[in-house]
C-alpha positions in Angstrom: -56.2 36.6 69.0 -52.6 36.6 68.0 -50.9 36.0 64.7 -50.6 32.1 65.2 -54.2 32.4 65.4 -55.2 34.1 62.1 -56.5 33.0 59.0 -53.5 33.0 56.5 -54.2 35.9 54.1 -54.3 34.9 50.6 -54.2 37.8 47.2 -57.1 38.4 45.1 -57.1 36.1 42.5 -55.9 38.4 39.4 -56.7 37.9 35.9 -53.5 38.7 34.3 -53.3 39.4 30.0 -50.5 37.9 28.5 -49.5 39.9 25.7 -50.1 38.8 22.5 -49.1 41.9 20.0 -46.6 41.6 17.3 -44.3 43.9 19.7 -44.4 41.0 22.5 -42.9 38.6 20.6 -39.3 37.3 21.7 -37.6 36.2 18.3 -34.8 34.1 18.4 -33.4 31.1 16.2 -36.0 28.9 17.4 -38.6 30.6 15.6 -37.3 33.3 13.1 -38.4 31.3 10.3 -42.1 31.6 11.7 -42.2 34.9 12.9 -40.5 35.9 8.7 -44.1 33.8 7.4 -46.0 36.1 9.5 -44.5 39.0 8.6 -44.2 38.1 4.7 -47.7 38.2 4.4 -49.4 38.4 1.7 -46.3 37.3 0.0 -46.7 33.6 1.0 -44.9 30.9 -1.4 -48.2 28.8 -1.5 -51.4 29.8 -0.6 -51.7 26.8 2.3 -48.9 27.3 4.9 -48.4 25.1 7.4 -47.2 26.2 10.9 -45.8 23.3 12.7 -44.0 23.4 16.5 -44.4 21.4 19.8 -46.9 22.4 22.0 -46.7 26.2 24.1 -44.3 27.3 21.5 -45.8 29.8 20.6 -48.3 29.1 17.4 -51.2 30.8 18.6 -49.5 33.7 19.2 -48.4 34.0 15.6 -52.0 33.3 14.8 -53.4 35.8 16.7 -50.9 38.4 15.6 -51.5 37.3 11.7 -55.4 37.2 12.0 -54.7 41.0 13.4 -52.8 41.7 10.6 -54.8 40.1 7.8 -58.6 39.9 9.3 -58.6 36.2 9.0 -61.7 34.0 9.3 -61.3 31.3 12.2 -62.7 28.0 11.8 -62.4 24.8 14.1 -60.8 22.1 12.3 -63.2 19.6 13.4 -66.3 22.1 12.2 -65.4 23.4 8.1 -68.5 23.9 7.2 -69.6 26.4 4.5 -69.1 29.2 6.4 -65.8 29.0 6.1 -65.2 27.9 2.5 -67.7 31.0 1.8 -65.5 33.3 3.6 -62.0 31.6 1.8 -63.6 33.1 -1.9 -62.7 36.4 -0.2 -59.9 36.0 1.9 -57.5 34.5 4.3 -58.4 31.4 6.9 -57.3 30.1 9.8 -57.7 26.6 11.1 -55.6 25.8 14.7 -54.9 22.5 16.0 -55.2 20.8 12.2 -53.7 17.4 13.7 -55.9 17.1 16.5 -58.7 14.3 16.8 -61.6 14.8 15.3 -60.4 16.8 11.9 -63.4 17.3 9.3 -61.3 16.0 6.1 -63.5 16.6 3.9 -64.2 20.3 4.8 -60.5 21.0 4.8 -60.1 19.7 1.8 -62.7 21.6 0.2 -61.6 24.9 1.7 -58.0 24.0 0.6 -59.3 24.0 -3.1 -61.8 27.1 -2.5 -58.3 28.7 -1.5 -56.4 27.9 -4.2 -59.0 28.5 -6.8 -59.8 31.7 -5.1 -56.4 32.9 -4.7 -56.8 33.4 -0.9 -54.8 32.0 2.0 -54.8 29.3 4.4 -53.0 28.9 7.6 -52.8 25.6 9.6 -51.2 25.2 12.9 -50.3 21.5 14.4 -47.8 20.2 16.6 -46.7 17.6 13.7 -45.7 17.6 10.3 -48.6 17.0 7.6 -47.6 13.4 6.6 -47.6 12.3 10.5 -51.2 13.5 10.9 -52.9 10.3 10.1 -55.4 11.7 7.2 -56.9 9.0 5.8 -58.6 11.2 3.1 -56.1 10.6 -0.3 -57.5 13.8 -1.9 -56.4 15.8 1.6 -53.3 14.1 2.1 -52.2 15.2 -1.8 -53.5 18.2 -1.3 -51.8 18.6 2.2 -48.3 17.6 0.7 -48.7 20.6 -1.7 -48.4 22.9 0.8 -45.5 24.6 2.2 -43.9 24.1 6.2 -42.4 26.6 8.5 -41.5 24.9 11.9 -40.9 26.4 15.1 -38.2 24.5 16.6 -38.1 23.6 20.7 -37.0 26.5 22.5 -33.4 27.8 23.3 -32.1 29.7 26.0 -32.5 32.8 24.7 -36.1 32.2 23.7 -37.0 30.7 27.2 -35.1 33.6 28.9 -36.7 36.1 27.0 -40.4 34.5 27.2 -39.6 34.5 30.9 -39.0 38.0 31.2 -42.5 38.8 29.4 -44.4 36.4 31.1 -43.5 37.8 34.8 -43.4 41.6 33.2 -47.1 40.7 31.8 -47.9 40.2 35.7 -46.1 44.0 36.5 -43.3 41.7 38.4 -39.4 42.3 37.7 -37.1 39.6 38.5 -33.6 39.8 38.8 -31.4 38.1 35.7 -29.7 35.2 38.2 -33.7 34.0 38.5 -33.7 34.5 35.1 -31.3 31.9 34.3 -31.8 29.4 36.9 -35.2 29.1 35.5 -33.8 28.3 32.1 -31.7 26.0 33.1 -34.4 24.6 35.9 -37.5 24.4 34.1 -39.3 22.0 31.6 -37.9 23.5 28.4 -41.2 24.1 27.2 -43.4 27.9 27.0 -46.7 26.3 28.5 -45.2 24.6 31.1 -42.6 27.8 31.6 -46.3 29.8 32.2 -47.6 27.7 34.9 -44.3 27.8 36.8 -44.5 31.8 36.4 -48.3 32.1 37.7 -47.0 29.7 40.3 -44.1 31.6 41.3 -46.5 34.9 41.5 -48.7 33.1 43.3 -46.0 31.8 46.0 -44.3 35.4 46.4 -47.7 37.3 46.4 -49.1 34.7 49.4 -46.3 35.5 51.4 -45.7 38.6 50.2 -41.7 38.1 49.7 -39.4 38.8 47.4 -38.7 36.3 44.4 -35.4 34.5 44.6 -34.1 31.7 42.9 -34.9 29.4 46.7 -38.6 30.6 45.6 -38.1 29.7 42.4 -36.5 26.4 42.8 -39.4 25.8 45.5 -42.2 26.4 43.0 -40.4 24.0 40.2 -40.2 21.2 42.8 -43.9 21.7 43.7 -45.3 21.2 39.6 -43.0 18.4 39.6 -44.4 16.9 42.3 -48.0 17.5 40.9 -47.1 15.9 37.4 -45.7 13.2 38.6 -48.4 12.6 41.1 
């Protein structure tokens, strides 16, 4: 049997953690303002704080690091039940994805006043602005223009550069600074679509067990084009 012959060896498929720790945060313009809210905490200037920014920008990771910090209680924002309200008379909440479909209005806006009247805090995360979230509830939306806004804005070079560097060092992979930057200026300038293009580009180079250049690189990028706009 010779090599033309053999099956094409593929890697293990590894399970790789991205790191989500206050120390794996790359802070740059684009989100300063949102990593300060996290780390002002308890000092909030209102008790419901709204965390706004375009999708894979990085919300959940300031979530996840402010839930760590201040032992949160996470609720679905399509499921407030009492649970939750119960667990705002004691301290802080977190409800992700507030202007998705499906919002349960009138829990959040009974967990908004449990909140207030308990002194506690509230954290919502949403890609939009309050007022564009189509609440039909007038008590909510009131209630919802009361609260304070930190956005996270769409990311810059630096952020995309640095988030780039994480991402590949989360998968034990160095890559040189020229791939660096042809991926910033290559790539969708968005963090989720930046982590599929780095798994890919992991994927590609472990497969064929080469190096990873910017040819590689530019050769992944064309393939999740190709796939989107399939």
């Amino acid at each position: 049997m010779n090599d033309e012959t053999l099956p094409r060896q593929l890697p293990l498929a590894l399970v790789h953690g991205e790191g989500r720790s206050r120390d794996d945060l790359v802070i740059t313009e684009a989100n300063e303002q949102a990593v300060a809210l996290i780390d002002s905490w308890p000092d909030w200037p209102a008790p419901v704080m709204i965390l706004a920014g375009p999708p894979g920008s990085g919300k959940s990771h300031l979530a996840e690091i402010w839930c760590e910090e201040s032992g949160a209680f996470r609720v679905r924002h399509d499921r407030i039940g009492q649970e939750a309200i119960d667990a705002a008379s004691e301290g802080p909440v977190l409800v992700e994805d507030a202007d998705s479909p499906g919002l349960d209005e009138t829990g959040l806006f009974h967990l908004i006043n449990m909140v207030k009247s308990s002194g506690t805090q509230l954290l919502l995360t949403a890609r939009k602005f309050a007022g564009a979230w189509g609440v039909e509830l007038p008590d909510l939306a009131s209630r919802l223009r009361a609260a304070a806004t930190v956005e996270i804005h769409e990311p810059d070079d630096h952020l995309l550069a640095g988030v780039i560097v994480k991402l590949f060092a989360d998968r034990q992979v160095v890559v040189e600074p020229h791939v660096v930057q042809f991926l910033v200026r290559r790539a969708e300038r968005s963090l989720s679509s930046m982590r599929e293009l780095v798994a890919l580009i992991d994927q590609m180079a472990m497969e064929r067990k080469a190096k990873i250049t910017r040819t590689l690189a530019a050769e992944a990028a064309a393939i999740l084009e190709q796939r989107r706009s399939g």
